[in-house]
C-alpha positions in Angstrom: -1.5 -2.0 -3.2 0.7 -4.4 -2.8 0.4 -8.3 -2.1 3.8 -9.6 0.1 2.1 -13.3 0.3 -0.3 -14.3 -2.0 -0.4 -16.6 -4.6 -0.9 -14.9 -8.2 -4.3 -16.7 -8.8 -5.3 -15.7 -5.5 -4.5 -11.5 -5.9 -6.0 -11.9 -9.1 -9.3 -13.8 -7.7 -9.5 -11.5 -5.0 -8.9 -8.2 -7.1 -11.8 -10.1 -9.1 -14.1 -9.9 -6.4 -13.1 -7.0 -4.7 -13.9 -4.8 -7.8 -10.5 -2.8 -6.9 -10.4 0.1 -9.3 -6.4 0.7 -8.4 -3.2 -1.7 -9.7 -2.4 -4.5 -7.3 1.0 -5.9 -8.1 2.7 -8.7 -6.2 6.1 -8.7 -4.4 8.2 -11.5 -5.3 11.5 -10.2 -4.9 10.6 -8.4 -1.2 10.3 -4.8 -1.8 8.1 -4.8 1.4 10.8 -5.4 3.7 13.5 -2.9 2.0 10.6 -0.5 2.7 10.6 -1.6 6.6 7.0 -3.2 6.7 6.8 -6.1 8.7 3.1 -5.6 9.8 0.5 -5.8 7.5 -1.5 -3.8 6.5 1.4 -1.2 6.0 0.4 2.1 4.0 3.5 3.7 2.7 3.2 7.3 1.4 6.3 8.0 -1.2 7.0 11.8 -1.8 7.6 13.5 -5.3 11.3 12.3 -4.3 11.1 9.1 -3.9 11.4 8.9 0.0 9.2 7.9 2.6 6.7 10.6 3.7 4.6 8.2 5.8 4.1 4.8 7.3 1.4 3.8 9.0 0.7 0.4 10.3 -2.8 -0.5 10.8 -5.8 0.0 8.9 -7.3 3.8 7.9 -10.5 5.2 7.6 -11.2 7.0 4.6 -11.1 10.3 6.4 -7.9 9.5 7.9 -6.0 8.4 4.4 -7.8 11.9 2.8 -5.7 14.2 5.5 -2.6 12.1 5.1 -3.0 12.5 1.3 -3.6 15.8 1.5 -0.9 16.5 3.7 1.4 15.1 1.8 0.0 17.2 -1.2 0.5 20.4 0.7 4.3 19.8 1.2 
């Protein structure tokens, strides 16, 4: 995950009382938008190559992250 406009207090507070078990970084220097994401929430799937397997802008069910995932796994 990846926070594009939060403060670092706030991602931390939130991450806090979320209970995320996954690393949270921010974006200070706009990685987002080299990556094309100007909607958020924005899932970005990166291959074993480094390129874009799959962006997806809106939220996902479980189920529908799995199949992506897996997906991507199968390739």
């Amino acid at each position: 995950m990846v926070a594009v406009q939060d403060s670092e207090p706030l991602l931390r507070d939130l991450v806090a009382s979320e209970g995320y078990g996954f690393p949270v970084l921010m974006d200070p220097g706009g990685m987002g938008v080299s990556y094309g994401i100007s909607v958020i929430p924005t899932l970005v799937l990166i291959d074993a190559s480094g390129n874009i397997a799959t962006k997806v802008s809106r939220l996902l069910t479980a189920g529908e992250l799995a199949v992506l995932v897996e997906d991507l796994a199968g390739r």
